[in-house]
BASETI-576371 format. One line per field, with one value per residue: residue number from 1; x, y, z of N, C-alpha, C in turn; residue in three letters. Coordinates in steps of 0.1 Angstrom, whole numbers, plus 5000, padded with zeros to 4 digits. Example, Ala and Ser with C-alpha at 12.3 -4.5 7.8 and 13.67 -1.06 7.14 Angstrom:
REM BASETI-576371
n: (1,2);
n.px: (5132,5128);
n.py: (4943,4978);
n.pz: (5078,5071);
ca.px: (5123,5137);
ca.py: (4955,4989);
ca.pz: (5078,5071);
c.px: (5132,5129);
c.py: (4967,5000);
c.pz: (5078,5079);
res: (Ala,Ser);
***
This chain:
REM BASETI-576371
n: (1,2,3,4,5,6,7,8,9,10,11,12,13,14,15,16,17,18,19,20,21,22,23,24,25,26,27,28,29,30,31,32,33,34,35,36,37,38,39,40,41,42,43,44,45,46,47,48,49,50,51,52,53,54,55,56,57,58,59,60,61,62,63,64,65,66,67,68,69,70,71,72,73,74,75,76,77,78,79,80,81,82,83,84,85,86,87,88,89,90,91,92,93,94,95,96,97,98,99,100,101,102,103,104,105,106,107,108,109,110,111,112,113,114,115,116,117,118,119,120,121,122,123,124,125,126,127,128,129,130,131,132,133,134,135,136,137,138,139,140,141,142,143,144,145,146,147,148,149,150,151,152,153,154,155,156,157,158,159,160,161,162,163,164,165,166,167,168,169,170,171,172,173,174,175,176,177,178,179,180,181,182,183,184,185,186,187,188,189,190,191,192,193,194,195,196,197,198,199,200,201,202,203,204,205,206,207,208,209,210,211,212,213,214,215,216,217,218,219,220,221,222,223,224,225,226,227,228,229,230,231,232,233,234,235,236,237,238,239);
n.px: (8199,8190,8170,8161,8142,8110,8077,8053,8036,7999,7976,7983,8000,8015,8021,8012,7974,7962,7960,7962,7976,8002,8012,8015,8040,8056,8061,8070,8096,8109,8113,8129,8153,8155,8161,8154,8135,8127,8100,8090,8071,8060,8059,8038,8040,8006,7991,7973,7989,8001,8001,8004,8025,8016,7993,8008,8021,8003,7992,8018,8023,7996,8005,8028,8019,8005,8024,8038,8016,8013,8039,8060,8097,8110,8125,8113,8106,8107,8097,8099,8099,8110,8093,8109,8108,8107,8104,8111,8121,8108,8083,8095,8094,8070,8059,8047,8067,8092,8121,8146,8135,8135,8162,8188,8183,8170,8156,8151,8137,8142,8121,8114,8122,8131,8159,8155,8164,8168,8181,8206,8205,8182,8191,8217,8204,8191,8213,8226,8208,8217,8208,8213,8213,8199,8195,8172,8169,8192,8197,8180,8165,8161,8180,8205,8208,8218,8240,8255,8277,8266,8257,8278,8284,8266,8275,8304,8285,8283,8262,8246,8238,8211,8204,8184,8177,8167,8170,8194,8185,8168,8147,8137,8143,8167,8187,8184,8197,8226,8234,8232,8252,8275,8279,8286,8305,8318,8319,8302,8276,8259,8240,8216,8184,8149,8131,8105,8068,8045,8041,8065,8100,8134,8152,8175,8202,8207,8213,8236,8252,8254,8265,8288,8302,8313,8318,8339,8335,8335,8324,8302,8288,8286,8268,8242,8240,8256,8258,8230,8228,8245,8228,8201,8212,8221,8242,8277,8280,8299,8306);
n.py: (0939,0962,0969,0973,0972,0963,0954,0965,0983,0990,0976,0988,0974,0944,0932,0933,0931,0944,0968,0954,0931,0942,0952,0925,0918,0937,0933,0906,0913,0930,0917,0894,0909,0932,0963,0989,0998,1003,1014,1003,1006,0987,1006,1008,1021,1029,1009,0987,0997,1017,1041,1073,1097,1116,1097,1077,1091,1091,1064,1059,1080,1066,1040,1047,1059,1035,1015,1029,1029,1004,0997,0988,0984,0996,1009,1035,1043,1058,1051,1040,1009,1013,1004,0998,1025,1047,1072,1078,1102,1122,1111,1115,1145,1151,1140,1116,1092,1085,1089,1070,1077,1105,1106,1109,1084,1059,1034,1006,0985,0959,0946,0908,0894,0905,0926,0962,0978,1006,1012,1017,1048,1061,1058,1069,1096,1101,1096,1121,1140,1141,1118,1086,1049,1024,0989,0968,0932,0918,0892,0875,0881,0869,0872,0880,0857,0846,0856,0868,0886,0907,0927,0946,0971,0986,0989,1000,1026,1032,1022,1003,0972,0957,0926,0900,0887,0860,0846,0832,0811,0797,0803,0819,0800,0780,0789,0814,0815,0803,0823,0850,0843,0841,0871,0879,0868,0881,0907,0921,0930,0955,0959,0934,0925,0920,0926,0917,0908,0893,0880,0854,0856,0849,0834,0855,0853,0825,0840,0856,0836,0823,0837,0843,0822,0840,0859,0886,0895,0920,0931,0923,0933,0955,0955,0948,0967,0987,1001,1007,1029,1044,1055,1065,1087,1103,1101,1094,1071,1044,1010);
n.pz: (2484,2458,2434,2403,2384,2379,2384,2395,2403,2406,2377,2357,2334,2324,2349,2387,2396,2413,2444,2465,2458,2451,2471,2489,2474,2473,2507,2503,2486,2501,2526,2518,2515,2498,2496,2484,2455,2416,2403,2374,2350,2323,2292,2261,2228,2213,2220,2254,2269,2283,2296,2313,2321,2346,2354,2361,2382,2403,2409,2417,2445,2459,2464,2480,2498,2512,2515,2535,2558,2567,2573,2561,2552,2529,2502,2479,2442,2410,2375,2343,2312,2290,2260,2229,2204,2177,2186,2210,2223,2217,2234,2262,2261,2258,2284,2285,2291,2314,2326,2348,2383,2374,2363,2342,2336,2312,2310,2286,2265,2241,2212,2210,2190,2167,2159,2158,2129,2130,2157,2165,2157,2170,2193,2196,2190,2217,2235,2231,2234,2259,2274,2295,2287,2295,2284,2285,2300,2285,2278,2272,2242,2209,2190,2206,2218,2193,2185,2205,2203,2191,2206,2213,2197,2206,2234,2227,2226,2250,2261,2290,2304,2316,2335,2340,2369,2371,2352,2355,2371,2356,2344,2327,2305,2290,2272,2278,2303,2299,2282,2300,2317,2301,2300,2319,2330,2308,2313,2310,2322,2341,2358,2377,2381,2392,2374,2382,2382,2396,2423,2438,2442,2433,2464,2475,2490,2477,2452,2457,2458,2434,2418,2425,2414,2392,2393,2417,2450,2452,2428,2427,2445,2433,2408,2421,2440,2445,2418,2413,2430,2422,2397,2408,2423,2401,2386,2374,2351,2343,2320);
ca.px: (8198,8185,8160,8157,8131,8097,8060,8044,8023,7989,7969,7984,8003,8009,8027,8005,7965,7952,7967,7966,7989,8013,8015,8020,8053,8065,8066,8079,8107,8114,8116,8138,8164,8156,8158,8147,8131,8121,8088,8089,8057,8056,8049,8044,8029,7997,7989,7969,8000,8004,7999,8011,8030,8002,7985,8018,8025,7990,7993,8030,8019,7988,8009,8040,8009,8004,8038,8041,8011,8017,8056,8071,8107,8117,8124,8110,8111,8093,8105,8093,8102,8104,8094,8116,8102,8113,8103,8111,8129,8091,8075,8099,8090,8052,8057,8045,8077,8100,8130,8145,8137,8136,8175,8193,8192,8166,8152,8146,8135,8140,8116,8123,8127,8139,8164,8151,8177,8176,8180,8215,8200,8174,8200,8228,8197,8188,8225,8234,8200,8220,8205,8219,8207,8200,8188,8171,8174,8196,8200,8161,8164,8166,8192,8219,8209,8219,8253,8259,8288,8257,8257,8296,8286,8259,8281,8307,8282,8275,8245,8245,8232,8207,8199,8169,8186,8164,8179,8203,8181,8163,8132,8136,8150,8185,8196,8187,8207,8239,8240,8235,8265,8286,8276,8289,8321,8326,8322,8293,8263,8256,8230,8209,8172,8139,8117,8088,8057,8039,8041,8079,8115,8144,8164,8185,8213,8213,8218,8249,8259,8255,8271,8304,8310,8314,8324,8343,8323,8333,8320,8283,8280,8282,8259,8232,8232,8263,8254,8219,8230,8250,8216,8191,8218,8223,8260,8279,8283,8302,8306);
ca.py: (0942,0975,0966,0983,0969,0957,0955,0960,0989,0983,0978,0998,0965,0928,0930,0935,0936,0954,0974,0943,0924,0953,0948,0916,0916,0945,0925,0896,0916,0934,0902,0886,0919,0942,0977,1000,0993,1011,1007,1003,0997,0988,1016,1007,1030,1026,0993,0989,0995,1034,1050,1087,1099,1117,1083,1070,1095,1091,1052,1060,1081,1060,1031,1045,1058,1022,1010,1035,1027,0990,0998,0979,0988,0993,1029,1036,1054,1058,1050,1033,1003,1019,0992,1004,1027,1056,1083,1079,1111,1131,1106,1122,1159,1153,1138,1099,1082,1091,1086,1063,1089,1118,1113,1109,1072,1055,1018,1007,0972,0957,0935,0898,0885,0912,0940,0971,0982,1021,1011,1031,1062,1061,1055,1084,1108,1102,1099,1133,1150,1137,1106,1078,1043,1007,0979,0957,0920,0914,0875,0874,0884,0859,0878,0878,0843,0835,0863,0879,0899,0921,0940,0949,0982,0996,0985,1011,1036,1040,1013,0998,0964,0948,0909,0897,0874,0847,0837,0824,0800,0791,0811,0821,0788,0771,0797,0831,0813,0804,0842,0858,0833,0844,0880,0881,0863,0891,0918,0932,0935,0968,0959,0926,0930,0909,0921,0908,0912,0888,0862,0856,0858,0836,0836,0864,0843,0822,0843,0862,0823,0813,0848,0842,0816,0846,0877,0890,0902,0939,0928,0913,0945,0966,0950,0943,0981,1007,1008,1013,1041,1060,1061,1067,1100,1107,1102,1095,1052,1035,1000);
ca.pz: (2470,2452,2421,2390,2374,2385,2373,2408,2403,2403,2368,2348,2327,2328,2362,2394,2391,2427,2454,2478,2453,2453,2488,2488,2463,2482,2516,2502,2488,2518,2538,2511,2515,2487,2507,2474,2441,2411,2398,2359,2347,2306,2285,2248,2224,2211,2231,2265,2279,2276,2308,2312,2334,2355,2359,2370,2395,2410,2414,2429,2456,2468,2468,2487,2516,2516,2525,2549,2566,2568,2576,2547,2549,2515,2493,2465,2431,2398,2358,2329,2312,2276,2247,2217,2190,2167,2188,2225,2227,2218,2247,2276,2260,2262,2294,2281,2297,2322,2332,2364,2396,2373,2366,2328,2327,2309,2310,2272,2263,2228,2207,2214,2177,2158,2164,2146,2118,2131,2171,2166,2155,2179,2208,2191,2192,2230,2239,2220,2242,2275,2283,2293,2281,2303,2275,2296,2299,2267,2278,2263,2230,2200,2178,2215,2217,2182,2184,2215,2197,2182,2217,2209,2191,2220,2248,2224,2224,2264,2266,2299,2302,2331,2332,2349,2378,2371,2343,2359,2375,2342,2347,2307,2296,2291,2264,2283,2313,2292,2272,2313,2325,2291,2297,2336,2327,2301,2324,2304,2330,2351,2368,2378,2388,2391,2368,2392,2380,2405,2430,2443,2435,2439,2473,2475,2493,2463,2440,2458,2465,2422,2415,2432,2403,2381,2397,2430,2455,2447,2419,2432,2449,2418,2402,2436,2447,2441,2403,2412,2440,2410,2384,2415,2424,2384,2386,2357,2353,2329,2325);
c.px: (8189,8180,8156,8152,8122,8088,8048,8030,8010,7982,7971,7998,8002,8016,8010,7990,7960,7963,7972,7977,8001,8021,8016,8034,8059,8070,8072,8093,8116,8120,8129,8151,8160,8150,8151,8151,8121,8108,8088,8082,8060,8049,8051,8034,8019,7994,7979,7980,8010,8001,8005,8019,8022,7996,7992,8018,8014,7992,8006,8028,8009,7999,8024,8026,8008,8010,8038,8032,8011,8030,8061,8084,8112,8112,8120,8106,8101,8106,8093,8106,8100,8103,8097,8108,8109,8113,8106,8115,8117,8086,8077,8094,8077,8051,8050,8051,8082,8115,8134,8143,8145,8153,8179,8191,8172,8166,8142,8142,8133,8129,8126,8128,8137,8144,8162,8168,8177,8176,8192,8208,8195,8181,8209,8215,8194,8201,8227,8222,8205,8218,8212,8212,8207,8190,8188,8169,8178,8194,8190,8161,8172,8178,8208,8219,8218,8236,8253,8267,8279,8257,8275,8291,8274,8270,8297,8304,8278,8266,8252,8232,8221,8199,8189,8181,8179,8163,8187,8196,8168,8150,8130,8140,8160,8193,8197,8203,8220,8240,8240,8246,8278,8286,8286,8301,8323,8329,8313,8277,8271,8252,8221,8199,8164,8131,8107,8078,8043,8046,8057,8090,8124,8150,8175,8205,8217,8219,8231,8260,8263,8262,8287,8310,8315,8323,8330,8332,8322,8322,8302,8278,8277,8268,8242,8230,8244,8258,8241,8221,8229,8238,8205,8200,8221,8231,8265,8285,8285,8306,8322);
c.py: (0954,0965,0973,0985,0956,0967,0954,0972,0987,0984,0989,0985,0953,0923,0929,0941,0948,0959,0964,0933,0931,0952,0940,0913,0926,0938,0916,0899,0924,0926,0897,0896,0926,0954,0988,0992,1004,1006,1012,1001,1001,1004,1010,1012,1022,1011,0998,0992,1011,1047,1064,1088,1105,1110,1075,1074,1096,1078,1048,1065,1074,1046,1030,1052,1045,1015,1017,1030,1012,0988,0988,0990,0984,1006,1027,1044,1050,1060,1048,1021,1006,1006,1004,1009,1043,1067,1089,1091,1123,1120,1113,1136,1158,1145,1123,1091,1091,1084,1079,1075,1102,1121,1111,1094,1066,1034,1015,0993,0973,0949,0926,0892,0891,0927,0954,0976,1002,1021,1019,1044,1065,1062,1069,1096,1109,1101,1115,1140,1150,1125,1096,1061,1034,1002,0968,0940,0912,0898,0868,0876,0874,0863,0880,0870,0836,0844,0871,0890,0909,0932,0946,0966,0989,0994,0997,1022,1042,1032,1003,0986,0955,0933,0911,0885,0862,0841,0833,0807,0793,0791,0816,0811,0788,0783,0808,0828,0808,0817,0846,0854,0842,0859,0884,0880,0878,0904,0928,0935,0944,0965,0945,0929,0919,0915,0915,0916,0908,0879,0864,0855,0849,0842,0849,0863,0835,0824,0851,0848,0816,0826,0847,0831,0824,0854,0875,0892,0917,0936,0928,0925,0957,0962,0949,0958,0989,1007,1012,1025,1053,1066,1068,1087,1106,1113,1092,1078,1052,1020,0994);
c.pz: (2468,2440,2411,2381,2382,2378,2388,2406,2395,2391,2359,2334,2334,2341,2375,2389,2401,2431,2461,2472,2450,2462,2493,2484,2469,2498,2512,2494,2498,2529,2528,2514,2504,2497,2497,2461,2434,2405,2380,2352,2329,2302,2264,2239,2217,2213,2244,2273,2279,2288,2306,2322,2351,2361,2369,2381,2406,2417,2423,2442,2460,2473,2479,2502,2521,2525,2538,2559,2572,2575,2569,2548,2537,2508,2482,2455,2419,2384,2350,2322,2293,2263,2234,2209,2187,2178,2204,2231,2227,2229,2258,2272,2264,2276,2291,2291,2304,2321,2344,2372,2386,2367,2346,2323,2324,2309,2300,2267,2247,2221,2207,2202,2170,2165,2151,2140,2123,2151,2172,2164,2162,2194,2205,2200,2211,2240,2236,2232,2255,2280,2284,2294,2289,2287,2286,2292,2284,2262,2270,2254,2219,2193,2191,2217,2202,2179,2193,2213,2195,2190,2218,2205,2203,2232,2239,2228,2239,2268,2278,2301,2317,2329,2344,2357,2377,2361,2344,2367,2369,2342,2335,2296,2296,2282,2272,2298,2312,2288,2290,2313,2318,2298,2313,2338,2320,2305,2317,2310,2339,2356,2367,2385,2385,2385,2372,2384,2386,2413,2433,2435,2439,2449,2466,2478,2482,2453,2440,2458,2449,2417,2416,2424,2393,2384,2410,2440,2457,2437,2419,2433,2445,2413,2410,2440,2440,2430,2406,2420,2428,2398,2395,2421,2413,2384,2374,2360,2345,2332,2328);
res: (Unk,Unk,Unk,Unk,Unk,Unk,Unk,Unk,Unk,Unk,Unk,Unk,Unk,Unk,Unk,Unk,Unk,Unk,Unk,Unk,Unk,Unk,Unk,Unk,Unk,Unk,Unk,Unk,Unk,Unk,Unk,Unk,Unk,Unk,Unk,Unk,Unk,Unk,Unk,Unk,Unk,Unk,Unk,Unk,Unk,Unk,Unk,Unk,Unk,Unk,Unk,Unk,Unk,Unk,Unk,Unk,Unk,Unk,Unk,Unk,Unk,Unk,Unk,Unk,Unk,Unk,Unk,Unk,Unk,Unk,Unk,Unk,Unk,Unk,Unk,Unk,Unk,Unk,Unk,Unk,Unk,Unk,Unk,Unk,Unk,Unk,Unk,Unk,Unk,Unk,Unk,Unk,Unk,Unk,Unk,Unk,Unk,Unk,Unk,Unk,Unk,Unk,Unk,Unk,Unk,Unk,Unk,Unk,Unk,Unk,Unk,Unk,Unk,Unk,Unk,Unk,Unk,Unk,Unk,Unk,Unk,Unk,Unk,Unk,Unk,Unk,Unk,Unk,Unk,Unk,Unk,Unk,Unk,Unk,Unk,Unk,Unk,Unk,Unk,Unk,Unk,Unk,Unk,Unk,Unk,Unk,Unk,Unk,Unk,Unk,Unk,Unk,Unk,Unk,Unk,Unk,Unk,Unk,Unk,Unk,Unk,Unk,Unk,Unk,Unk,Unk,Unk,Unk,Unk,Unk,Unk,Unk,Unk,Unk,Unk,Unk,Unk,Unk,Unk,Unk,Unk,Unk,Unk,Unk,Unk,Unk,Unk,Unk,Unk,Unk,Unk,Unk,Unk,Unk,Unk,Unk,Unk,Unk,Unk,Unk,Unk,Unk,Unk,Unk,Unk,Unk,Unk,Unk,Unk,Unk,Unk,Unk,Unk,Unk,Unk,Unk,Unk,Unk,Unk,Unk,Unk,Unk,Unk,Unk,Unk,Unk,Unk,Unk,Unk,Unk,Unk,Unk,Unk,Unk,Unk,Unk,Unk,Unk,Unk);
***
């Protein structure tokens, strides 16, 4: 598996606090099979959770000497995990947020209660500059819980969707792991990732093994790595 979202880097949000628990969660994905993972660490403006990018790219290089020196086989890359707000399109200019590995596609996370009333506009304008959009784990949010159709008009506009895989095995509760199930049937996830932020992940085998209720295994392996291949080479994906 490829990973396109994780909270491992150190102390910079509510994922990983040290170096040595970095490197912990990176061996035990490595051992599990995940060969490359992006590091997404929360960014949400005015919050403790606001790193720069400078800061990032500091705690990325120490932490990939790390691996190396240890020999952790597993690649790895640099993003953000954008929490929604008006302006995200001035954050990448001032260098705030990034992009996945520098490429066009963004990783944007919504508030869980309420879906803001200009989240189109907001998406138009950062489509319209080039970018292209991941809304991450939709299965989590009360308002796809209560009408999954709502994601009907982004999934129009180009938005690519990634589920956290352990919603499938009711690591968000009974509803996020009915909306994934619906969502997999419908043929509307891109990409499945672990969102780790500590401590371990479910079986990897299992989840190719609870998967194969839904999908093919072309199918699995869209989802598990080629679609991460095509954002990590910033090649043009649609769903």
């Amino acid at each position: 598996m490829k990973d396109l979202h994780s909270h491992v880097l150190p102390g910079i949000d509510d994922g990983c606090k040290t170096l040595d628990e970095s490197i912990q969660v990176l061996k035990h994905l490595a051992s599990s099979g995940v060969t490359e993972l992006v590091f997404t660490p929360h960014y949400i403006e005015n919050s403790k959770f606001d790193c720069n990018n400078r800061e990032k790219i500091k705690l990325y290089h120490l932490l990939c000497e790390e691996v190396v020196k240890q020999n952790i086989n597993i690649k790895l890359y640099l993003g953000n995990e954008i929490y929604f707000c008006e302006n995200i399109l001035d954050l990448l200019k001032k260098e705030e947020v990034q992009s996945i590995h520098n490429s066009g596609y963004l990783l944007i996370e919504f508030p869980v209660m309420n879906l803001p009333y200009y989240a189109k506009n907001v998406f138009s304008e950062l489509i319209g500059n080039g970018y292209k959009i991941i809304l991450a784990h939709p299965e989590r949010y009360e308002y796809v819980k209560n009408n999954i159709d709502i994601l009907k008009d982004f999934l129009k506009m180009g938005v690519l969707l990634q589920g956290n895989y352990e919603s499938l095995f009711g690591f968000y509760g009974k509803e996020s792991k009915i909306i994934l199930k619906k969502l997999l049937k419908r043929g509307w996830i891109t990409f499945l990732a672990s969102d780790i932020h500590y401590g371990k992940t479910e079986n990897l085998k299992k989840l190719r093994k609870k998967l194969r209720h839904y999908l093919s295994k072309e199918e699995i392996d869209e989802i598990l790595e080629k679609n991460f291949d095509l954002v990590i080479q910033n090649q043009q994906l649609t769903r």
